[in-house]
N, CA, C and O atoms as a GROMACS GRO file, in nm:
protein
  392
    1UNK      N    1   6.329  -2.424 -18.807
    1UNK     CA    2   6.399  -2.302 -18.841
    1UNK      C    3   6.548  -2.326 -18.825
    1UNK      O    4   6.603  -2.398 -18.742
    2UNK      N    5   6.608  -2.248 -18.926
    2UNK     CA    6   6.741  -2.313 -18.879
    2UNK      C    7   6.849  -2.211 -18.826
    2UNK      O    8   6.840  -2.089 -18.836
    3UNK      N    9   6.918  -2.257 -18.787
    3UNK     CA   10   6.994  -2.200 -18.616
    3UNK      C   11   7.104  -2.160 -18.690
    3UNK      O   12   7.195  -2.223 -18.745
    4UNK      N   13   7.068  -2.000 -18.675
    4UNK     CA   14   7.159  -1.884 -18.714
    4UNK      C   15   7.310  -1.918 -18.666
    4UNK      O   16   7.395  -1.858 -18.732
    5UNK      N   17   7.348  -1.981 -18.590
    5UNK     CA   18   7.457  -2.007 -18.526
    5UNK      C   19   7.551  -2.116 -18.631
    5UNK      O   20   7.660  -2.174 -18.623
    6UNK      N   21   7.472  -2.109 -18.703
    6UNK     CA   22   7.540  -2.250 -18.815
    6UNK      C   23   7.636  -2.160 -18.934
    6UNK      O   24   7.717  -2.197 -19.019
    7UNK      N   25   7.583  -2.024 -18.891
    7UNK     CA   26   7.624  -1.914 -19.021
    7UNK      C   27   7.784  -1.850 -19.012
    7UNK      O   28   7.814  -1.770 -18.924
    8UNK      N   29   7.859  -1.886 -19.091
    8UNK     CA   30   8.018  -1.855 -19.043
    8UNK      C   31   8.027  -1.736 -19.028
    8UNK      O   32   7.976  -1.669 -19.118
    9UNK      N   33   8.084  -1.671 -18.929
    9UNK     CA   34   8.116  -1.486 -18.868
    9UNK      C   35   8.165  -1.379 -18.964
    9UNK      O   36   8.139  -1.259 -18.961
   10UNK      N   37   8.266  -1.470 -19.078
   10UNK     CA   38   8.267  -1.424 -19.212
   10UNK      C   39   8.191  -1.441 -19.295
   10UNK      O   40   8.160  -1.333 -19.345
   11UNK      N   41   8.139  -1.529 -19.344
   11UNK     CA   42   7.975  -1.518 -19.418
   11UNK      C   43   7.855  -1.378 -19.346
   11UNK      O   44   7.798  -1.284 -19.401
   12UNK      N   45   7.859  -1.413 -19.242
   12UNK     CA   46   7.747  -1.302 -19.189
   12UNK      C   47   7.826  -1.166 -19.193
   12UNK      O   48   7.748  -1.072 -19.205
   13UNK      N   49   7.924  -1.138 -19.188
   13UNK     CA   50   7.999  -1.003 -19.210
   13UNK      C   51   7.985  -0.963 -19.336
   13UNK      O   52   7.963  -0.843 -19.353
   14UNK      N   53   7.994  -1.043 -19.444
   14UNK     CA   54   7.995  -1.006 -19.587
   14UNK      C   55   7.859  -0.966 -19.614
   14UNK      O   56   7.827  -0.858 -19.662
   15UNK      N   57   7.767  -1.074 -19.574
   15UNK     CA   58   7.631  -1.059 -19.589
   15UNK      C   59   7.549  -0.920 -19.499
   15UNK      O   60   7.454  -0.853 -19.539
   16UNK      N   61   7.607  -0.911 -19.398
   16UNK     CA   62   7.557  -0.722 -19.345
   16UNK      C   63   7.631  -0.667 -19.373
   16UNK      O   64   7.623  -0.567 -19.303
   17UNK      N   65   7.776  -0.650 -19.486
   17UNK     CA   66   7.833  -0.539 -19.546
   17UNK      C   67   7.725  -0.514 -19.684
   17UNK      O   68   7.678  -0.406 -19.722
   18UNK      N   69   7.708  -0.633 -19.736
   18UNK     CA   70   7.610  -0.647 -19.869
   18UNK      C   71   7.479  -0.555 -19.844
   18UNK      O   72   7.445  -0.458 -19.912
   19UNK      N   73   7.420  -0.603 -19.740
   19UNK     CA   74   7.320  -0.525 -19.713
   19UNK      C   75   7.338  -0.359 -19.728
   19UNK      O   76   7.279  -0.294 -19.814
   20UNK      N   77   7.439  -0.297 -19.620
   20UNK     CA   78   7.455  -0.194 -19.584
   20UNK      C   79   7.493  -0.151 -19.709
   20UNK      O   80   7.452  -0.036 -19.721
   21UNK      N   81   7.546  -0.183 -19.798
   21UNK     CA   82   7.574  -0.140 -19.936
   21UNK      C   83   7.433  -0.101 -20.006
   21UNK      O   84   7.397   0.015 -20.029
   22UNK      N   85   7.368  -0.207 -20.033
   22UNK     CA   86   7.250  -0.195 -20.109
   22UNK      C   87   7.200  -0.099 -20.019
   22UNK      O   88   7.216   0.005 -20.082
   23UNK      N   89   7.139  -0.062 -19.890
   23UNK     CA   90   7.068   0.052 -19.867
   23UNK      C   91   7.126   0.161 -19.925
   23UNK      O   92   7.072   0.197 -20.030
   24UNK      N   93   7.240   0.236 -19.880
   24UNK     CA   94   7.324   0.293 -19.950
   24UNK      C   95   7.277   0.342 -20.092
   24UNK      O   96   7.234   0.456 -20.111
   25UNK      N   97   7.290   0.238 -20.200
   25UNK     CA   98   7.250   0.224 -20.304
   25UNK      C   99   7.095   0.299 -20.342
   25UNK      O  100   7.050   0.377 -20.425
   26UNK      N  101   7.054   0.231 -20.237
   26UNK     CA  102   6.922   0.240 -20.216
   26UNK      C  103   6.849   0.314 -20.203
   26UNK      O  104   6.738   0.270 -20.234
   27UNK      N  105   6.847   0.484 -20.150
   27UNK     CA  106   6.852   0.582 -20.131
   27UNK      C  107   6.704   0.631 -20.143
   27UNK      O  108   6.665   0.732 -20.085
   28UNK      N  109   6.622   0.551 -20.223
   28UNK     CA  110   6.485   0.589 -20.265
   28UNK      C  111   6.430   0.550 -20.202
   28UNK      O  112   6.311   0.580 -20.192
   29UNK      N  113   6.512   0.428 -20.098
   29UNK     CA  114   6.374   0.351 -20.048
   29UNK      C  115   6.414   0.420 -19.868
   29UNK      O  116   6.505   0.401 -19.788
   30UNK      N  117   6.276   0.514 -19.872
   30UNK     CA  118   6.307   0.550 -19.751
   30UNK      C  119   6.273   0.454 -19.576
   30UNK      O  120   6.220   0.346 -19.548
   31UNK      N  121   6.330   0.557 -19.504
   31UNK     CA  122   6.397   0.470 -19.395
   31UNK      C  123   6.207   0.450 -19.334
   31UNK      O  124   6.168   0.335 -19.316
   32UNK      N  125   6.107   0.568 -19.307
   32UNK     CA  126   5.962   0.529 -19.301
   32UNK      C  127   5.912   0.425 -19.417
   32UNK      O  128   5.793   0.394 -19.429
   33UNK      N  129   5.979   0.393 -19.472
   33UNK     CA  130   5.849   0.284 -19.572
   33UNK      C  131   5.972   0.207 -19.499
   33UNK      O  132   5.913   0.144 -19.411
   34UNK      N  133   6.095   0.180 -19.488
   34UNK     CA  134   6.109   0.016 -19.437
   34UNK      C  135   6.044  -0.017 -19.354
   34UNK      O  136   5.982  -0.124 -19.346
   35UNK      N  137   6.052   0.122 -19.232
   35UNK     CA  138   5.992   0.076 -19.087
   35UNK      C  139   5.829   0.049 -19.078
   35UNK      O  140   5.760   0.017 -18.981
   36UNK      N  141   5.798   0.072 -19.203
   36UNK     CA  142   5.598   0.074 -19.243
   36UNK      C  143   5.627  -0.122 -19.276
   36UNK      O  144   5.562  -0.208 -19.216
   37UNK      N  145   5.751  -0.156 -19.394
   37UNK     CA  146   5.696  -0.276 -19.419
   37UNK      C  147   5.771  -0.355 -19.306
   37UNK      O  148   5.705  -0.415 -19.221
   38UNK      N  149   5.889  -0.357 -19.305
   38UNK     CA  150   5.979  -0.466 -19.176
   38UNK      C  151   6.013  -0.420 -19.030
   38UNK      O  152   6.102  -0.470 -18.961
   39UNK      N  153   5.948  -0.338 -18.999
   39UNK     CA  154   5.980  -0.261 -18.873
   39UNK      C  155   6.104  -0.196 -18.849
   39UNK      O  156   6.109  -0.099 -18.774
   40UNK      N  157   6.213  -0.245 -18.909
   40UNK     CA  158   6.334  -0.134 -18.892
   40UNK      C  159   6.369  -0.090 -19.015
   40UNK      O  160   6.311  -0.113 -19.121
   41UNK      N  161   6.495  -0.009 -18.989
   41UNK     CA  162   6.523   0.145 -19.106
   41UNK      C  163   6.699   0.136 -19.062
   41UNK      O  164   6.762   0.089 -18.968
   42UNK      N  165   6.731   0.209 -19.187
   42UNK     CA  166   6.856   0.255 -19.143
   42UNK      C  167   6.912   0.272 -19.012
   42UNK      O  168   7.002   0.198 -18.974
   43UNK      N  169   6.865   0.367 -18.938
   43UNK     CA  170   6.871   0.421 -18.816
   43UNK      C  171   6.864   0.315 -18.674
   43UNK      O  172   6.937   0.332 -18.576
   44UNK      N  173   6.746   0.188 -18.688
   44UNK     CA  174   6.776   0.092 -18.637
   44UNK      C  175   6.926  -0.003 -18.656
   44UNK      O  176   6.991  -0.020 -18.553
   45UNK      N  177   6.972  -0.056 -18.770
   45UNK     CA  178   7.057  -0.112 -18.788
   45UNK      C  179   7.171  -0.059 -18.736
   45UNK      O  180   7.235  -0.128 -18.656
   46UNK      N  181   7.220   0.085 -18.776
   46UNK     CA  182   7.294   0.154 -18.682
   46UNK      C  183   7.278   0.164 -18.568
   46UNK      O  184   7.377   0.119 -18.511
   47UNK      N  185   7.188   0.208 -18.483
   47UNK     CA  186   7.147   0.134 -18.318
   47UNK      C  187   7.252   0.023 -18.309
   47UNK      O  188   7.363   0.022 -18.255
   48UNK      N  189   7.184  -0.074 -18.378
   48UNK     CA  190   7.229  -0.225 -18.359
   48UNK      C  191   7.344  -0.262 -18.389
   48UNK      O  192   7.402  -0.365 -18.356
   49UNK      N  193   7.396  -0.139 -18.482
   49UNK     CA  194   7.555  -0.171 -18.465
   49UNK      C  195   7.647  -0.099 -18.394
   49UNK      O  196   7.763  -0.137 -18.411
   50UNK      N  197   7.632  -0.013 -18.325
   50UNK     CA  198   7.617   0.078 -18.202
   50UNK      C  199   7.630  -0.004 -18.044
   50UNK      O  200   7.707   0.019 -17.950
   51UNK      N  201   7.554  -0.074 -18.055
   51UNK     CA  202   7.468  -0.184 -17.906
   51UNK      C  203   7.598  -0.307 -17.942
   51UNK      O  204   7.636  -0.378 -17.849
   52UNK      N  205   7.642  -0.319 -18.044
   52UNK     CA  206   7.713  -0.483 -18.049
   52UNK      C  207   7.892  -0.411 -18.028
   52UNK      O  208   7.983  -0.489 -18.004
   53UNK      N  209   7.915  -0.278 -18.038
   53UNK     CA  210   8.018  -0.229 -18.033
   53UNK      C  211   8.086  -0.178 -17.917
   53UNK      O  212   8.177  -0.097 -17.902
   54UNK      N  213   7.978  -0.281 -17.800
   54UNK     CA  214   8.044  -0.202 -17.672
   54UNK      C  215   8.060  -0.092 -17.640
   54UNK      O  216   8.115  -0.078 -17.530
   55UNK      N  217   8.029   0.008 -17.699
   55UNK     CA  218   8.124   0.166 -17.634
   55UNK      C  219   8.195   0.202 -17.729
   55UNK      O  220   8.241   0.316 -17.722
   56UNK      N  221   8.229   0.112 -17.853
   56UNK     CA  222   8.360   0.166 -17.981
   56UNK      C  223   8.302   0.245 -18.004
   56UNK      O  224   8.361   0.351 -17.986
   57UNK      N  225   8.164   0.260 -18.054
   57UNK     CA  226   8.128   0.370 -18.193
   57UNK      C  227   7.993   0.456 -18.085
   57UNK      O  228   7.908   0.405 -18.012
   58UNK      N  229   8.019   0.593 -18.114
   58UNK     CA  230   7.891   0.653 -18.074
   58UNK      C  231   7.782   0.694 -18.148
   58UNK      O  232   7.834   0.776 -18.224
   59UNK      N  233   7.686   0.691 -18.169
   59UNK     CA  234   7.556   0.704 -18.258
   59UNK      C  235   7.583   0.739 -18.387
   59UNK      O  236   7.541   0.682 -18.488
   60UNK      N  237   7.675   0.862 -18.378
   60UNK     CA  238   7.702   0.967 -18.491
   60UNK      C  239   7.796   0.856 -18.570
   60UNK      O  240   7.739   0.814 -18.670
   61UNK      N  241   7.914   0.805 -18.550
   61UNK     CA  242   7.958   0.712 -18.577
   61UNK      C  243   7.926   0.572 -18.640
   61UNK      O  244   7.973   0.516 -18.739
   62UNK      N  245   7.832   0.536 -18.549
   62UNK     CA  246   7.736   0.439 -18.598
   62UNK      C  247   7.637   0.446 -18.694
   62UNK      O  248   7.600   0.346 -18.756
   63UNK      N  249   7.586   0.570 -18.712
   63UNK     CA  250   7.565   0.615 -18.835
   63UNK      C  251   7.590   0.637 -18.922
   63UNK      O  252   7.547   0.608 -19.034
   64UNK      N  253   7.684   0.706 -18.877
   64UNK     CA  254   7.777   0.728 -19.050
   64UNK      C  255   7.837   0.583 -19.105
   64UNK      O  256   7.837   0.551 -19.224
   65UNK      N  257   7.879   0.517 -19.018
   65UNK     CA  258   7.934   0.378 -19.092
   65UNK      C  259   7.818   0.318 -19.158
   65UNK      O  260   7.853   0.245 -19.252
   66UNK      N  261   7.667   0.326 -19.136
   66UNK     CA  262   7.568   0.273 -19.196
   66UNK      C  263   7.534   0.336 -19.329
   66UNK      O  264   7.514   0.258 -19.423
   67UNK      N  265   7.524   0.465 -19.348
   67UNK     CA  266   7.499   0.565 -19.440
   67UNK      C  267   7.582   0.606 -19.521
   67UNK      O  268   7.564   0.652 -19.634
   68UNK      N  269   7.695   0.586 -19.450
   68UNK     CA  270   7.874   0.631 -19.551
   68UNK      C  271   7.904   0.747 -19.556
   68UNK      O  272   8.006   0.778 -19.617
   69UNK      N  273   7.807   0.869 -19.480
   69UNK     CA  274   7.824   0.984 -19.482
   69UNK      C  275   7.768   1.001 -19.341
   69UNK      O  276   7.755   0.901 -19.270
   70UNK      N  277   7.729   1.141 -19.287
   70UNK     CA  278   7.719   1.208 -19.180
   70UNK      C  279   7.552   1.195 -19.192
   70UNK      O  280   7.499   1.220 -19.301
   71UNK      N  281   7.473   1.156 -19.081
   71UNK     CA  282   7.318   1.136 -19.092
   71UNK      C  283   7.225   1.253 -19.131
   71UNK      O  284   7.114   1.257 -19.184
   72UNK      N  285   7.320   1.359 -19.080
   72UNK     CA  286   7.231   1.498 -19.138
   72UNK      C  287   7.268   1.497 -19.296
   72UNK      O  288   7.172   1.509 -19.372
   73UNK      N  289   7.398   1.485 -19.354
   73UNK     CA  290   7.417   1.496 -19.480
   73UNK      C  291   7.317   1.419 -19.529
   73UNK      O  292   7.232   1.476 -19.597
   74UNK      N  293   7.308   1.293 -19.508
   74UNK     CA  294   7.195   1.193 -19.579
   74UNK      C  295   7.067   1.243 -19.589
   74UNK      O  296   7.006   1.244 -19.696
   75UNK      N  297   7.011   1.294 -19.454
   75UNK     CA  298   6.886   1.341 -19.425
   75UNK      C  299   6.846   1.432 -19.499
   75UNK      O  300   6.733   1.437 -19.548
   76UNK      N  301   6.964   1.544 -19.520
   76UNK     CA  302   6.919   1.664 -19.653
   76UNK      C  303   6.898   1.676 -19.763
   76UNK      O  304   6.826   1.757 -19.820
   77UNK      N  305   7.009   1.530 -19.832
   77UNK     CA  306   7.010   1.505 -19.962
   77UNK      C  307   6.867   1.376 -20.040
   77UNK      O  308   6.816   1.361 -20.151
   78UNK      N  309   6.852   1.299 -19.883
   78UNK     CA  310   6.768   1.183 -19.940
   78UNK      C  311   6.625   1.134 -19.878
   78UNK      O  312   6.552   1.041 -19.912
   79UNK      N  313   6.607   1.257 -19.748
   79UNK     CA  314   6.492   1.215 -19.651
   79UNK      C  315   6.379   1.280 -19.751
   79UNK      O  316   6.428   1.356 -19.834
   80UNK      N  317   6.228   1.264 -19.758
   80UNK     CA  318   6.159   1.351 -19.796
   80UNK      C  319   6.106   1.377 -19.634
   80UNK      O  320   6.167   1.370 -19.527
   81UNK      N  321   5.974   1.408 -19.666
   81UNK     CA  322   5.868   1.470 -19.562
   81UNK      C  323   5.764   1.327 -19.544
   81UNK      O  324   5.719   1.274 -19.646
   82UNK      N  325   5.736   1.279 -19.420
   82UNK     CA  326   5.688   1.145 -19.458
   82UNK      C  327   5.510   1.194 -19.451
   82UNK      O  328   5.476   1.286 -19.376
   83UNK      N  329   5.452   1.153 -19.499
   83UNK     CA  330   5.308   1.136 -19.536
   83UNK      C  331   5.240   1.077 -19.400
   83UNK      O  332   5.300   0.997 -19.328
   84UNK      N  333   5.105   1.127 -19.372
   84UNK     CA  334   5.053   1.091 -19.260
   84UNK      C  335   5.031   0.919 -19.283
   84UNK      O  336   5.050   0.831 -19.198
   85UNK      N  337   4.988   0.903 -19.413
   85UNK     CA  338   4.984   0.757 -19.454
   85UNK      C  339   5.125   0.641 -19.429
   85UNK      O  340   5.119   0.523 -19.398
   86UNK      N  341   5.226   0.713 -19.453
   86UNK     CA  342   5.379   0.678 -19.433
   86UNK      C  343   5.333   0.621 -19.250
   86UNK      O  344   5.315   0.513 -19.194
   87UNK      N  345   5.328   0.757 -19.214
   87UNK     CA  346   5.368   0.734 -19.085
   87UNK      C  347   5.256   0.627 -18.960
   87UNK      O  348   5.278   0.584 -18.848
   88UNK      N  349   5.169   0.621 -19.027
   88UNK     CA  350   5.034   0.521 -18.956
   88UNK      C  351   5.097   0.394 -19.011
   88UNK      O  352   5.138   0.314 -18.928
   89UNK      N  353   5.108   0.368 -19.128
   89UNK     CA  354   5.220   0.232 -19.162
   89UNK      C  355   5.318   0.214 -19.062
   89UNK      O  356   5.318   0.104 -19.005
   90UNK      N  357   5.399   0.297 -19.030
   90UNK     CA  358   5.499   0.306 -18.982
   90UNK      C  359   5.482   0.230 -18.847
   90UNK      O  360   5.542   0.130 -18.808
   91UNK      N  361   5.358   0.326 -18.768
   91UNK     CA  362   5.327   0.284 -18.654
   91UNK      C  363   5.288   0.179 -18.615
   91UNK      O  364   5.304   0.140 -18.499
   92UNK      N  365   5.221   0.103 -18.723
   92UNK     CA  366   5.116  -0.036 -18.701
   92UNK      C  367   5.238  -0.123 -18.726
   92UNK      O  368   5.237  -0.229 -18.665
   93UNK      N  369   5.361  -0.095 -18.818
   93UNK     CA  370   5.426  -0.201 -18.794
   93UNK      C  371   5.535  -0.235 -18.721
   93UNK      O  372   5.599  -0.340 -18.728
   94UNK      N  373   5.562  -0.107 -18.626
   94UNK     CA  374   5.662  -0.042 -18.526
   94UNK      C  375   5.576  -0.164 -18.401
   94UNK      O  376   5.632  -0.259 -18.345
   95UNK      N  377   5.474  -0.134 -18.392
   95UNK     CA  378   5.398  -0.212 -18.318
   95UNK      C  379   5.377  -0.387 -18.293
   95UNK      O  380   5.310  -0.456 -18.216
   96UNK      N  381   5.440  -0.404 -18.366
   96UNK     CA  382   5.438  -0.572 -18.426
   96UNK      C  383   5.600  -0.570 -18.284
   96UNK      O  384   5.576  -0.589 -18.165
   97UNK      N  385   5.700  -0.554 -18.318
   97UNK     CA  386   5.804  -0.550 -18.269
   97UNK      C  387   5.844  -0.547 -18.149
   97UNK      O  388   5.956  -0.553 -18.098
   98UNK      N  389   5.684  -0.530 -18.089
   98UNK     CA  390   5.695  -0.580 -17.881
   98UNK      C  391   5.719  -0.675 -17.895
   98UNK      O  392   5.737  -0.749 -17.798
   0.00000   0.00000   0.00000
């Protein structure tokens, strides 16, 4: 496997701005079907960029820099209602991630 550490700090910056763009973009693909197929969602990544920021950014913050807007704005315009099926996905693969 090869050792993430080989990856230049500007390469990997461009490459999780790229990302955060395409979700963005992305809007259909909701944050329960990521966490059904890869275990995290929007909401994780923000965590995680939240956790690497020391104390800079607080949730709301960290959110919005992920989403580009305010998490409730997103949530009203792009969340649906997730399906009991959604959410048993969700769980079995939330579960992988111990």
């Amino acid at each position: 496997m090869a050792d993430l550490d080989m990856i230049d700090d500007a390469v990997a910056a461009a490459a999780f701005r790229r990302l955060v763009l395409h979700l963005r973009h992305r809007s259909d693909a909701q944050n329960v079907d990521l966490m059904g197929l890869a275990g995290f969602c929007r909401n994780c990544l923000s965590d995680w960029v939240q956790e690497a920021s020391a104390g800079a950014l607080d949730k709301d913050a960290a959110r919005e820099a992920i989403y580009g807007m305010p998490y409730a704005q997103w949530k009203a315009s792009h969340q649906g209602e997730a399906t009991p099926e959604q959410l048993a996905r969700m769980a079995e693969s939330v579960a992988k991630n111990a």
